[in-house]
Residue frames relative to the residue before (quaternion, step in Angstrom):
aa qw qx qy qz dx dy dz
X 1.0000 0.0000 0.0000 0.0000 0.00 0.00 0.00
X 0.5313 0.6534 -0.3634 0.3984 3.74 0.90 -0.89
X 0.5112 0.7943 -0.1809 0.2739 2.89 1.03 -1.74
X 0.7595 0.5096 0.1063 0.3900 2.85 0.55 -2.06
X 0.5909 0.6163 -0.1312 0.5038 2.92 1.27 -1.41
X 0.3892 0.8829 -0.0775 0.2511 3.06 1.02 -1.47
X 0.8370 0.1670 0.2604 0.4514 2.51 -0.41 -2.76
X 0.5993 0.5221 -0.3011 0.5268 3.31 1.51 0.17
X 0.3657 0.6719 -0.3174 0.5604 3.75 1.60 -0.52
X 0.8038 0.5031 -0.1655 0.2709 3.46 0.37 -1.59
X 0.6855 0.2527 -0.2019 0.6523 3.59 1.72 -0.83
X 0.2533 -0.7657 0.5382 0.2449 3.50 1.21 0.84
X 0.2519 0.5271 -0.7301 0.3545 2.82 -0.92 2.35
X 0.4366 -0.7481 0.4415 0.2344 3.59 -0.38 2.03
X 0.2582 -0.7926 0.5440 0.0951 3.28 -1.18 0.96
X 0.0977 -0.7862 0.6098 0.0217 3.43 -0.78 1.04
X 0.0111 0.7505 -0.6582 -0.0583 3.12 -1.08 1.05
X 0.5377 -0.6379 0.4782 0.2743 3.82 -1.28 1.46
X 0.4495 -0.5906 0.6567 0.1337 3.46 -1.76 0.49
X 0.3614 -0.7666 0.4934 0.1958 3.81 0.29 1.05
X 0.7037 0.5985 -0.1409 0.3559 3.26 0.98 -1.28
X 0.4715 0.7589 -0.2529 0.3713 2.90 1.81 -0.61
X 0.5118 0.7112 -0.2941 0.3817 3.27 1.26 -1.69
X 0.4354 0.6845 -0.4272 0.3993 3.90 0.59 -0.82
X 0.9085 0.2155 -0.0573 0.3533 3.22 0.09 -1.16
X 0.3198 0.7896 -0.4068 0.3297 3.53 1.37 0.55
X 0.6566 0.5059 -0.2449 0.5030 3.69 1.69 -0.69
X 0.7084 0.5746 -0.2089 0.3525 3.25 1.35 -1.05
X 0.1399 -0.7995 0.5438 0.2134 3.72 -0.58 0.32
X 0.4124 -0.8016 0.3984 0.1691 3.46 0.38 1.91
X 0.8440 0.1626 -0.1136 0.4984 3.96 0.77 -1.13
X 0.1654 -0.7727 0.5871 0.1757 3.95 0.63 0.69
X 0.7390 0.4134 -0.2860 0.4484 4.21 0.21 -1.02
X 0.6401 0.4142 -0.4075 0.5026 3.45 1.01 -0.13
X 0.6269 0.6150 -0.2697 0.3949 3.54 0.95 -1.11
X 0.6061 0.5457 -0.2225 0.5342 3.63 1.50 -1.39
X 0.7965 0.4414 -0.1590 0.3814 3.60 0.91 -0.79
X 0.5322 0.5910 -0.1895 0.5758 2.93 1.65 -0.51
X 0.7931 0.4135 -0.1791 0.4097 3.27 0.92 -0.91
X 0.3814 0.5346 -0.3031 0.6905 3.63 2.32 -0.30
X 0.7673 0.5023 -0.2644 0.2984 3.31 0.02 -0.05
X 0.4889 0.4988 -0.2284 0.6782 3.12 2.04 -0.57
X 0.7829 0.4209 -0.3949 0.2322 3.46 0.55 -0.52
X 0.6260 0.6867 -0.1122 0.3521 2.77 1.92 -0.52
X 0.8424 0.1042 -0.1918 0.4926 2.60 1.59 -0.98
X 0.5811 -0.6821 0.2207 0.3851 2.97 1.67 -0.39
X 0.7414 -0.2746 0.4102 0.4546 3.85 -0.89 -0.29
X 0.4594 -0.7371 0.4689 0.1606 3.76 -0.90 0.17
X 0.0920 -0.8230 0.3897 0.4029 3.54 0.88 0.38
X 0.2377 -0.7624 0.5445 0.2564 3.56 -1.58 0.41
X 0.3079 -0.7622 0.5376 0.1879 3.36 -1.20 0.70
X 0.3924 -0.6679 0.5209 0.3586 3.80 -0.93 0.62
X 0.5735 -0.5449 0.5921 0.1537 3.12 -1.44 0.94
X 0.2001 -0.7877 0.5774 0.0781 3.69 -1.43 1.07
């Protein structure tokens, strides 16, 4: 793996490596009052419109 690691370093290109353990928390919704508020807020106001660049 180092190896690898390595030869990626060299064409500086940031390497990210995942925490299996992490996965635990993929079911769980960690902040509910932020999530509840966050989500009242979308209804209210909505999405941001986007404009294309010229």
């Amino acid at each position: 793996m180092k190896k690898n690691i390595k030869k990626i370093n060299t064409k500086k290109v940031p390497v990210v490596l995942i925490d299996k353990s992490l996965d635990f928390f993929n079911d769980k919704i960690l902040f509910p009052e932020k999530l509840a508020k966050a989500n009242q807020m979308l209804m209210k106001i909505g999405l941001p419109k986007m404009s294309k660049a010229q």
